[in-house]
N, C-alpha and C positions, 0 to 999 in steps of 0.2 A: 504494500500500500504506500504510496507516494507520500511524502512529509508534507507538501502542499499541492493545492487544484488551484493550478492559471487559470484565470477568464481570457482567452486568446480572440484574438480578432485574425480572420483569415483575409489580409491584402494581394490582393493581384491587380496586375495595370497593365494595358497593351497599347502601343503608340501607333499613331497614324503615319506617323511621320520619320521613325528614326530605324525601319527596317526592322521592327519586330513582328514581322505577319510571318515567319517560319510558324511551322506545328508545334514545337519545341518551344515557345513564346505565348502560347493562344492561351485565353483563362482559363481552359477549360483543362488541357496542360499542369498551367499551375496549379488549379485547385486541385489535381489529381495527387499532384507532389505534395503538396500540403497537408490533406488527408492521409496518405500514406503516412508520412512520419509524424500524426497525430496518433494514429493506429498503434505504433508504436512505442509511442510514448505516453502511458497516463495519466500523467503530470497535467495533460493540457485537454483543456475541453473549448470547443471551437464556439465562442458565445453567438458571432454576429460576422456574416460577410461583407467585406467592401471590395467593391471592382469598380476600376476607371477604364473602360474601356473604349481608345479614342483618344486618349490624353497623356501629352510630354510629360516627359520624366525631368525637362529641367527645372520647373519649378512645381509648387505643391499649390498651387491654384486648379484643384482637380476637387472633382464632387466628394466623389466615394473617400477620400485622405480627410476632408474638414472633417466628414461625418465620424470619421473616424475616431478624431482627436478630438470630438467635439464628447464622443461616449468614454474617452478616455480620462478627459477634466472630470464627467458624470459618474468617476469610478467604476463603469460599468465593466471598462477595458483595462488589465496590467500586461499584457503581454501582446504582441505584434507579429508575425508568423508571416514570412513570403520568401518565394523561391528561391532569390539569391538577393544582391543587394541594386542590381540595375532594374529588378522590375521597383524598388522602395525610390529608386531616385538615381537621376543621370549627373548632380549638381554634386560636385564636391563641397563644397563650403557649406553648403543647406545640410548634403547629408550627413558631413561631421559633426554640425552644430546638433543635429536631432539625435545622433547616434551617441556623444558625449556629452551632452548639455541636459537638451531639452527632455531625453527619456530616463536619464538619470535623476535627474531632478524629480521626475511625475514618477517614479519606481516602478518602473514601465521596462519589461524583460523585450529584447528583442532579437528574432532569429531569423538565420539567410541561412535557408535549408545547404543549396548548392555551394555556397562559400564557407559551409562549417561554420559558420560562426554565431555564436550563443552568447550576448552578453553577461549571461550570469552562469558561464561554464567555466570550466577549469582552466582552459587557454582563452578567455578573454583577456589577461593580462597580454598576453604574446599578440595577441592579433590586436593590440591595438595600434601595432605599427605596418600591420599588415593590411587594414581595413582602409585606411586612409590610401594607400597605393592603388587599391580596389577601385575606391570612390575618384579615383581621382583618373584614373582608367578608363571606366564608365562617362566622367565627364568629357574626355578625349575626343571617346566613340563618337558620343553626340555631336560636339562641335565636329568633327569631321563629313558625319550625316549630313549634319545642315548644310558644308561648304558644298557639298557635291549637289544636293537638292539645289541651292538655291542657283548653282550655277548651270544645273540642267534645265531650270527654268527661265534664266537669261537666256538661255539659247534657243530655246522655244518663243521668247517672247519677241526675240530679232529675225527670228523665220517666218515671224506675223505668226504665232498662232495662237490663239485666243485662250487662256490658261485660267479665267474664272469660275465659278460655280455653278452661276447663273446665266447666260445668254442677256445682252442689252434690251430695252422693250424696243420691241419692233423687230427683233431676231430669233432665230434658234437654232442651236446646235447643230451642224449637220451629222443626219444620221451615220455618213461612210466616213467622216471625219471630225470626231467630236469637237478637237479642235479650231475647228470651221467655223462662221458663222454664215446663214443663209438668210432669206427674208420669211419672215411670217408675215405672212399676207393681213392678217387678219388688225393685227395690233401695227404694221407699218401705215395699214390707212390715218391710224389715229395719228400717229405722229405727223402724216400729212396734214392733217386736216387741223392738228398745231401751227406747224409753222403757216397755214394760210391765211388762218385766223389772227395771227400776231399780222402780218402782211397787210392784213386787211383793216386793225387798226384796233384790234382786240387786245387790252394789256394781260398781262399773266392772271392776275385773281378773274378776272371776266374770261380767260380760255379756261379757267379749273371748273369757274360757275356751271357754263356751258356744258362740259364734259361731262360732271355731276347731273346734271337736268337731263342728258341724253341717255344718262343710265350706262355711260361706258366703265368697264371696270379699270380700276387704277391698275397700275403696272402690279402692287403687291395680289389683286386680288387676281389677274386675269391668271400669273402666276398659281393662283392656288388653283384654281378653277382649273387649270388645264392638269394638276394633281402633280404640282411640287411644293415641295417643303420651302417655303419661301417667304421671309418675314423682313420689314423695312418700318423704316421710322414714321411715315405718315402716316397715321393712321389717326380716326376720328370715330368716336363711339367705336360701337360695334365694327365697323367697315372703314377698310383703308380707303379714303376719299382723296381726287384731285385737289391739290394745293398747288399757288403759285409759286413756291418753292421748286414743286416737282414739276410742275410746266417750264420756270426757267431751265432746270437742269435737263429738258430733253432740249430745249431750243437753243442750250449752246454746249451740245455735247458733238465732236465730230466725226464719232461713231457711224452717226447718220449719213455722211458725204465718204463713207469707205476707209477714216481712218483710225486705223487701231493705235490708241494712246495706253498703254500700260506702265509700270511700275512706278505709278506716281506716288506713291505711299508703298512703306513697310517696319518691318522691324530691326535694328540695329545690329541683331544677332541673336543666336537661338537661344540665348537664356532672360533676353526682354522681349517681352510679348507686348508692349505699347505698339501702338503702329505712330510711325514718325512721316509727316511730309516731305518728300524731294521737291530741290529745285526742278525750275522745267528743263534743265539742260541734263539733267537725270534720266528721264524720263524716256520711254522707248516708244520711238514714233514711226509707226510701218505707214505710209499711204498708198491709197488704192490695195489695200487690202480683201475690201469684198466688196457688193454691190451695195450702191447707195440706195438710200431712199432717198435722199434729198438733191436736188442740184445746187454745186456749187456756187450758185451767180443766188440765188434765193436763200442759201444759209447764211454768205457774206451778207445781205440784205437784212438777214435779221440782227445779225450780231451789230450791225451800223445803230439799226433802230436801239438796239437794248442801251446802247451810250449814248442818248440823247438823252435831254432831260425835258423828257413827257406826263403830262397825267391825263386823267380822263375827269371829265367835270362831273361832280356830283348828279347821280341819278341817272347817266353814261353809259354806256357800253362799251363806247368807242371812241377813241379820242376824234380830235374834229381834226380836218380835210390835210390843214397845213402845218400839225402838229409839231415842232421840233426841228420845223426844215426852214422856218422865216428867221432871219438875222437881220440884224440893224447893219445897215453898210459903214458908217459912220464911228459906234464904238465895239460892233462886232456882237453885242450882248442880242440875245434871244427878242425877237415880238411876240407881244401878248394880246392874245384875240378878248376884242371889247364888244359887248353886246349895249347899244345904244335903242330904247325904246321909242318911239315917233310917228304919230296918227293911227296907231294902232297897229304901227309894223314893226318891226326888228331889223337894226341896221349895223352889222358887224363889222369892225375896222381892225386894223393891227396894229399897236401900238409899242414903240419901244421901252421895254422895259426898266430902263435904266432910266430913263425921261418919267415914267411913270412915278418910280419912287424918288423920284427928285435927285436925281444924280447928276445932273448937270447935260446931258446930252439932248438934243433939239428934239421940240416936241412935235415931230411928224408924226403922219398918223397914213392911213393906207386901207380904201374901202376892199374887204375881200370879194364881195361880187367883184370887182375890176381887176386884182390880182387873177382869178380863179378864168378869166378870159383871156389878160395880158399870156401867161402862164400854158392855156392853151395851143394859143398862137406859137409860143416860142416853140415846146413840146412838139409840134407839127413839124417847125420846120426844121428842128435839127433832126428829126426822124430821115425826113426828105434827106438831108446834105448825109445819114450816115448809107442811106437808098443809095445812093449817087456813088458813094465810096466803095460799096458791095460789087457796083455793075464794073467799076474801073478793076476790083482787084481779080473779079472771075475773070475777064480778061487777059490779064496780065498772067493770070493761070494757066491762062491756054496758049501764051506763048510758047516754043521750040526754045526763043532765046533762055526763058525763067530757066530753065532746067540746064541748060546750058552755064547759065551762071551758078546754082547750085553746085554740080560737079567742079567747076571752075573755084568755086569757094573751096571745096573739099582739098583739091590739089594745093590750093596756097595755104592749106592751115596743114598739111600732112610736111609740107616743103620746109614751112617753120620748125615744127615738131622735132624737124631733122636737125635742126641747126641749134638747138636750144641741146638737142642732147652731145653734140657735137662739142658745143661750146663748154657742157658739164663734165664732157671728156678730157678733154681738155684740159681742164681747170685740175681733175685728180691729178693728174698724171704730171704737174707744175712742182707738185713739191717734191716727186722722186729725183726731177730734172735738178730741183736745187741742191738735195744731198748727196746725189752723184756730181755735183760741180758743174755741171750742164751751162748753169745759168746762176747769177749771184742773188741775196735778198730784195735787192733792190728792184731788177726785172723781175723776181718774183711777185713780187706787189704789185711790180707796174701792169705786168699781164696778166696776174690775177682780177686786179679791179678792172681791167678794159676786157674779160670776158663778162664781168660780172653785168658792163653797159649792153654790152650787148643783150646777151639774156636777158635783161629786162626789158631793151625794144624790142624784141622778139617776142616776148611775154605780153608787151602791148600790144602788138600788131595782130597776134594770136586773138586775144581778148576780143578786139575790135570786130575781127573777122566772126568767132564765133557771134558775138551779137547779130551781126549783119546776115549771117545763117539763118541764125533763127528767127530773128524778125523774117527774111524771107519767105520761111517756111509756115511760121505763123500767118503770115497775110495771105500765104496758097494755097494754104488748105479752108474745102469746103464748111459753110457751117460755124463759123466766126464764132460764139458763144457770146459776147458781147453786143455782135450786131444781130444775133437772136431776139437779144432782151429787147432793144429799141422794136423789130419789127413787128413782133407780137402787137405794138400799141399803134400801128401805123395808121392812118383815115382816123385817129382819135375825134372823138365828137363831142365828149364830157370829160373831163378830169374825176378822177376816183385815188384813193388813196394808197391802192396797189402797182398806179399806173407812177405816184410821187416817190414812193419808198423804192421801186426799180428803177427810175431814171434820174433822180435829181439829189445829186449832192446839197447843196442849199440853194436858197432866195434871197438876196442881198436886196435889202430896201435902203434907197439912198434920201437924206432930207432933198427934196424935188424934186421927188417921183421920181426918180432915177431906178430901174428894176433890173439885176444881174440875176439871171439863173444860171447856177454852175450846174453843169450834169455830171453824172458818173462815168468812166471810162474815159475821161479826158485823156488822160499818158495816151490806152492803147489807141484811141483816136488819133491822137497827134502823131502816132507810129507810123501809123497807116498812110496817114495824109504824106509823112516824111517818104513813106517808103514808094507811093505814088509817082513823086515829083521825080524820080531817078529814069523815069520811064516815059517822062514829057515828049520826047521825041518820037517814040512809036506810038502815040496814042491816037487814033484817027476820031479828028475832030469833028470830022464828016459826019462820020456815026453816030456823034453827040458824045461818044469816051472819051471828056477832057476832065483835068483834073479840078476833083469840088473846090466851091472857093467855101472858106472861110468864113467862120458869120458868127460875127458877138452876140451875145444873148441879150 
């Protein structure tokens, strides 16, 4: 008969993460091991099981361990029983402290079946320099698990392949490459029908309202509905509901335009489990990764509007016409739309803001029925002059000579190439020349710095040529994506807020009446126009293919 009956707690732990999925490692393993040498020893009666199964061994932020210690304060528990000492903990420092300290202290017996070791055995004295080598071994293991996980995941993550849990809304998983991400049809309309709504003049709390009243499920629910474990921070009563939180975050996420952002956050090392933010130059950015939902000339659209500084007027839906896009020409500051009442009409002006709060800038003022025509007019016709530039560059497309000059680019930038590496030859082979007596310091320097001139006009000339490529190339191929956006609104008849937010960078009001409307794609406009003028001499005027003129807003 045994001098004393332990209350023993039976611990087992299996990790997700540090390569204990062998057989050899499973709970089912340990608890076999444990019972076995409980069978044998009647000293110990097994009071209460804990298993962590799922959870790191470097730190003791694990369920089934609180519970544990939480029975052992309740003197429910004096003794602790697991396999060896890697399933009790992968953290030297933690496991010394518990294995010397902390279980000493609570008279708390503790045993590592596979490692012999019995705190209140006969060689607990000797293995106390042996247990420490253990724990500290085990700690190794870990840190070396992690560097290779985390570094198999960098390289996944540079391959473009999509390495989270969950699939972004509006995607999912592809079946033959989980990796992958494909479109779901289903949850990519919503995201459409986000960003057209913001487009259309809808702020973020009036697209979540909208969404809510249509009965569409938020990302957390369409998730569970489709029967994943999937749980996220918005949620409202019962049911996770659209917020303008979670409307911003799909309308400027660029998942949606094909590009995979990953490793924007983690953890320091495998023994801190905070997650820390990286810079963005951290961060791993694949483009054109998979298919968009979104087009890029309409994503940049939105993310312009989100930096404006817009509201929507009480009782709203939608902000009004010219929201965020009128500027004062004068001190640059915002116009603020004024509702003037008069014979029982409503008479709208723009007023500049800085003039209003009394800032000193002149007090013009600006009716919007006469913007909202001047505005049309302009909008038409620079639609025409980008019409005009389309007809000159398919033209130019179908030259013999354009292709002619492409190759001919190819040849002069390949021709440089040569002489740039010629000149890097060179240059090595300067200082053999001077330790073999060839040539003294002095020519050493001289004709090292006069390859070095070289190589850098070569470097320019290259540069230049490259540009001069791809503009070419850019202007020759069909389908211009900029001069899409303009022609969509071509014969415009009304102004709409979809037609402002895609073509017009701002509205400069000048004190008397002076009206600039900047548009968007000015650079690649002035590209074209430049790249036009090179071609003045074959342009047959006859035909009306001459090159557009120019025209201030």
């Amino acid at each position: 008969m045994p001098d004393r009956i332990w209350n023993a707690a039976e611990y087992t732990r299996l990790s997700r993460d540090d390569g204990d999925k062998a057989e050899s490692n499973s709970i089912t393993s340990q608890k076999e091991i444990i019972r076995d040498y409980v069978r044998r020893h009647p000293e110990f009666v097994i009071v209460k099981e804990y298993a962590d199964d799922g959870y790191s061994g470097v730190n003791f932020e694990r369920p089934g361990f609180k519970q544990m210690m939480e029975d052992i304060k309740a003197k429910k528990i004096d003794c602790v029983i697991c396999k060896d000492l890697s399933r009790f903990a992968r953290n030297y420092i933690d496991a010394g402290r518990y294995l010397e300290k902390i279980f000493p202290f609570m008279g708390v017996r503790f045993i590592a079946i596979n490692d012999n070791y019995d705190s209140c055995g006969e060689k607990a004295q000797s293995d106390a320099l042996i247990v420490p080598f253990k724990n500290l071994i085990n700690d190794a293991y870990c840190r070396d698990i992690s560097v290779k996980i985390r570094s198999q995941l960098d390289i996944k993550r540079k391959m473009g392949d999509f390495i989270g849990a969950f699939a972004p809304y509006g995607y999912r998983k592809d079946e033959a490459n989980r990796n992958r991400l494909v479109v779901d049809e289903e949850a990519a309309r919503t995201v459409e029908l986000i960003f057209r709504l913001r487009i259309q003049g809808l702020c973020n709390s009036a697209i979540a309202d909208r969404l809510n009243s249509m009965g569409i499920l938020s990302p957390m629910e369409y998730k569970q509905a489709q029967g994943f474990n999937y749980s996220c921070g918005f949620r409202s009563n019962e049911q996770a509901q659209w917020s303008p939180m979670l409307v911003k975050r799909i309308l400027s996420n660029e998942i949606y335009i094909g590009t995979l952002i990953q490793h924007k956050s983690g953890t320091p090392n495998h023994k801190i489990k905070k997650r820390v933010e990286y810079d963005r130059d951290e961060w791993i950015v694949i483009e054109n990764n998979h298919e968009p939902i979104i087009c890029r000339s309409d994503f940049d659209t939105v993310q312009n509007l989100m930096l404006r500084d817009v509201r929507t007027a009480p009782k709203q839906e939608k902000v009004h016409l010219f929201s965020g896009f009128v500027f004062c020409g004068d001190c640059k500051h915002t116009m603020v739309r004024k509702t003037v009442p008069s014979g029982g009409k409503k008479y709208r002006y723009l007023v500049c803001s800085t003039n209003k709060a009394g800032k000193g800038c002149s007090p013009h003022t600006f009716s919007e029925d006469k913007l909202k025509s001047i505005v049309l007019r302009v909008v038409n016709d620079h639609i025409e002059l980008i019409a005009q530039v389309e007809q000159v560059l398919d033209y130019i497309a179908s030259l013999p000579e354009q292709e002619r000059r492409i190759i001919n680019y190819d040849a002069q930038m390949t021709a440089l190439e040569n002489e740039i590496k010629r000149y890097q030859d060179l240059k090595i082979n300067l200082y053999s020349d001077m330790a073999d007596g060839v040539i003294s310091r002095e020519e050493y320097k001289e004709f090292h710095a006069g390859y070095d001139r070289r190589i850098a006009d070569r470097q320019r000339q290259l540069g230049k040529l490259k540009d001069e490529r791809s503009q070419a190339m850019e202007n020759s191929s069909g389908n211009i994506e900029w001069i899409e956006q303009f022609k969509k609104y071509r014969h415009l008849t009304e102004l709409d807020r979809e037609c402002i937010v895609h073509l017009i960078e701002k509205i400069l009001i000048y004190d008397g009446k002076r009206i600039e409307v900047c548009f968007r794609y000015r650079d690649e406009l002035e590209n074209a126009l430049q790249y036009i003028e090179r071609f003045e001499d074959v342009l047959p005027a006859e035909e009306g293919v001459t090159i557009p003129e120019r025209r201030n807003a």
